[in-house]
Structure formats: C-alpha cells, structure tokens
N, C-alpha and C positions, 0 to 999 in steps of 0.2 A: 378914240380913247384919249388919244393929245389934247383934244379941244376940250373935253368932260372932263378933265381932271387937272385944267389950266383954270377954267369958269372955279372950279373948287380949290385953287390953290396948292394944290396938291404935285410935287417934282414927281410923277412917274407918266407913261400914257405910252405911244407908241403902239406895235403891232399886236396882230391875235395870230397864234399856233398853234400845235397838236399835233397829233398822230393822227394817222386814218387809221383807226380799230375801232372794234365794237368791245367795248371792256365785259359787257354783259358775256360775251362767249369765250371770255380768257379766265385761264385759271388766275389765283392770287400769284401765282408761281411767273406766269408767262406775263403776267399787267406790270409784276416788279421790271422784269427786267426789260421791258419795253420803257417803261418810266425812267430806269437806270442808263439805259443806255441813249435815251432822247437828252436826257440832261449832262451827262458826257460830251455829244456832240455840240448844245449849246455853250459848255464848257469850252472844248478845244477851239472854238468860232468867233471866245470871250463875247456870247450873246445873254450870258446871265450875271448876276451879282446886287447886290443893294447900291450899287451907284450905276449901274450899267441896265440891266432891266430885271423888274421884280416880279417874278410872276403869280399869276395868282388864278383859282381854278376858275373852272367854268365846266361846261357839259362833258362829262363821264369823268371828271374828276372829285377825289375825296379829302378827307384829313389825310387818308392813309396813305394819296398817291402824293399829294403837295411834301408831305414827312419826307418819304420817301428820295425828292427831287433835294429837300435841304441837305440829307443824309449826304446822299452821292456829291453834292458839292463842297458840304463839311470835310468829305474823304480827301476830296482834292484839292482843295484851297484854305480849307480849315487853320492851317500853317501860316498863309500867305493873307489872308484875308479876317479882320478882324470882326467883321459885320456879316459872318456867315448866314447867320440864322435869317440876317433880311434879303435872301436870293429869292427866295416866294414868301406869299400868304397863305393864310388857310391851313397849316400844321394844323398840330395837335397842340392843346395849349403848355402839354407839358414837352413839346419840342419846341417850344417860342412861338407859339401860336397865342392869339389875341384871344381872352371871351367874348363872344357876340361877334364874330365874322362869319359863323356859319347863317346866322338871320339878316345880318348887313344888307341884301341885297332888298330882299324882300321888305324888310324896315321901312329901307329908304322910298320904295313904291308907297307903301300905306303913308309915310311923311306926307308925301307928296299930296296922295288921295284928300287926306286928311286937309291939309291945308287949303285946295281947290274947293272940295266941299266947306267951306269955312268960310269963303269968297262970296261976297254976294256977285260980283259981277258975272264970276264963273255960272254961279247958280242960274241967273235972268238969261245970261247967254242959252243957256244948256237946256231952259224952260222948267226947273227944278223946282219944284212949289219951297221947300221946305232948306235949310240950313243942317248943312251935320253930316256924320254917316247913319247915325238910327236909323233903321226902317229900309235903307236906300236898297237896290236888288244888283248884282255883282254876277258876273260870268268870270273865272276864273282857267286859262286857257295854257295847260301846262302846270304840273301838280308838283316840283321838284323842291326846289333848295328857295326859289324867287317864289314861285307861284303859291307855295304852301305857307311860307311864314308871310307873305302879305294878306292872305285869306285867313290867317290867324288870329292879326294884328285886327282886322275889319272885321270878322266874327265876336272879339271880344268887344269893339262897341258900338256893338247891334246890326254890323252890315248881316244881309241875307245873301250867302253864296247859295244861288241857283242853279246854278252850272259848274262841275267841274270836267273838264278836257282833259285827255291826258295820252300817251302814244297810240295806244291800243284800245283807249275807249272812250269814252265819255258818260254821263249821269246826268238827268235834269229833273229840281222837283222845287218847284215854283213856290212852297213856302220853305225852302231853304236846307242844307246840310251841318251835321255835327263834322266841323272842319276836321278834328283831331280824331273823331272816329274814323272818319274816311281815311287819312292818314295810316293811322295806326293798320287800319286792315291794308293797307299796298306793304306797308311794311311786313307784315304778316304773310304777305302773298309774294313776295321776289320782286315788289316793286310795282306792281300792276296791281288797276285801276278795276281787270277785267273780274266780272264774277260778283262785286259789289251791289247789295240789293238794299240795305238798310233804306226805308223812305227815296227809294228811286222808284219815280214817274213814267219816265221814258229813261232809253238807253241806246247807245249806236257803237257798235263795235266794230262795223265795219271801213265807216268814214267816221271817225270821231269828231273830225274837224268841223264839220254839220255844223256842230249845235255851238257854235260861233256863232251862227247866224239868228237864232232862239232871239225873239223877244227880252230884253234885259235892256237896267237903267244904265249902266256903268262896264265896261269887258277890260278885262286886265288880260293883253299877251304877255305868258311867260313863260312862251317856251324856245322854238326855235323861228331864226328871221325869215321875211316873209310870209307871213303869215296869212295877211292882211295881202291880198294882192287884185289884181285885174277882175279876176273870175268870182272873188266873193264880196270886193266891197262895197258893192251895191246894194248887198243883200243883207251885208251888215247895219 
C-alpha cells in the first residue's frame, strides 16, 4: 500500500486490517457493533484519523460499515478533531462520502486494461492481432465491488466477458454474458452467482476456481490473493 500510493502521490499507504468474521452470518445488529467496537480500539491505540491512517474498505465491508467506523470516531473525537469525516473512505456520500468511490477500484483496472490494449507494444508482445478492447474475450474472476464495475466498464466497449467466477460458482459461455444481468440476479439471490442459467454453457459449483483455467484472451483476478498459484498456473 506505501509503495502504490507513493508511485500516485498520494500522503496515505501503510497496513491492511480487519476482523475475522464472516459478516454474511451476522445480524445488522451484531456487524454494528463489531464495527463499533474495532474502531474504538483503533481509537484508544490513536491508529485512526485523517492525518494518522485513513481507512478505506475492502472485503465484507460496505457504505454502511465505513459510515458506521466515521460515526464512532465523530462520537469520540468529533470535538477534538476537525477532519472527522476523513478517518475512512467509502461512507455514504451523504456522510462525506466521494461519488464514484464505490466503482474506483474496478475503474482503475479497465484504465489500465484499456490503456495496455491501446499499446502496440503490449499487443505484439501478447500476439494480439488487433488494437482495442472490441471483440477482445475476458475471464472475469471474482464478481464483487472490482470485479463487477471492471466487467462493466469492458462490456460497454464491446469486451466479451466469458467467464464469470465467483465464491460458490462460476459460468461460462464463449459468446459472452449480459454483465448487469448477471449482476442484477446475485443481487436478487443474497449475493450468489449459484442458480444463474441465463445463456450459461457450462457451469462449476463445486470448484469454481476451475474455469480460471478455461480458454480466454485476457483473465481479470478480482477476488481474493493467491489466486494464481503453484498448482494452477501452468494451466492457466
């Protein structure tokens, strides 16, 4: 985080932390005060604050739990600290939350994409007949906050997502997925991928990680590290 965010100019970086909970099996009730009482401790420890470290979410957090952490240290500092609201990112925009932080991450992956396909050198390297994302084919590996607005981003110009991964399943159909359909149904289903038939080819519920391995021009990891390791990337 230090290095990535010196390369960007950017005054924050430093550590990654959490809880060890599965928020999926906590009420809204029990996630609060877990959230409430993790940011109390980084409080008494002075390990948060906008000049001290700013946190910002990542896996099994929301608007609702980042609010939540600014809340709890407005309670306690609010008095003493004039830059409350910049103890984390990710709020709600109307608790001092940014527009366009919940896509940021994923954004900046299609930048990316975007730019490399744009690249002849990238291209000749990579054996890419053609310039662009058109047409190009995409495995997309991890369906959440990164992996869904980057498949977004490259579906609107004309990437073909083939493959979508995701905890509990996966989907594959070789002329490509409605990104926001699929979406839209995990949202409908409690967040799962499982049960999704629209123009699916094949399917793997039991190892979803598999269809990493699938034929494709391009694979976006977006989910959790290691991914990519000893046992598959040969195969990748």
């Amino acid at each position: 985080m230090t290095f990535k965010l010196a390369i960007a100019d950017v005054p924050f970086g430093g550590a990654k932390g959490g809880v060890k909970v599965d928020p999926r099996k906590l009420s809204a009730a029990e996630l609060e005060r877990v959230t409430r009482r993790y940011t109390l401790e980084l409080i008494k420890k002075g390990f948060i604050g906008a000049s001290v470290d700013c946190l910002g979410p990542d896996m099994g957090t929301d608007e609702r739990v980042m609010t939540w952490i600014k809340d709890t240290y407005q309670n306690v500092r609010g008095e003493t600290d004039i830059n409350y609201e910049g103890c984390c990112t990710g709020k709600y925009i109307g608790q001092g939350g940014i527009a366009g932080r919940t896509e940021s991450t994923g954004l900046g992956v299609y930048y990316c994409i975007r730019e490399l396909l744009n690249t002849q050198s990238f291209i000749d390297k990579v054996n890419d007949p053609t310039l662009g994302i058109k047409g190009k084919t995409f495995t997309v590996q991890g369906f959440g906050n990164v992996g869904y607005w980057a498949a977004k981003f490259l579906y609107r110009d004309g990437g073909i997502i083939t493959t979508i991964i995701d905890k509990d399943c996966a989907v594959h159909n070789p002329e490509g997925f409605d990104v926001e359909h699929v979406k839209q149904y995990m949202i409908s289903n409690g967040g799962s991928l499982r049960g999704y038939d629209t123009g699916v080819v094949e399917v793997e519920n039991d190892e979803p990680q598999k269809f990493m391995e699938l034929p494709v021009q391009y694979l976006i990891p977006a989910a959790t590290e290691k991914s990519i390791h000893k046992g598959n990337a040969e195969k990748i």
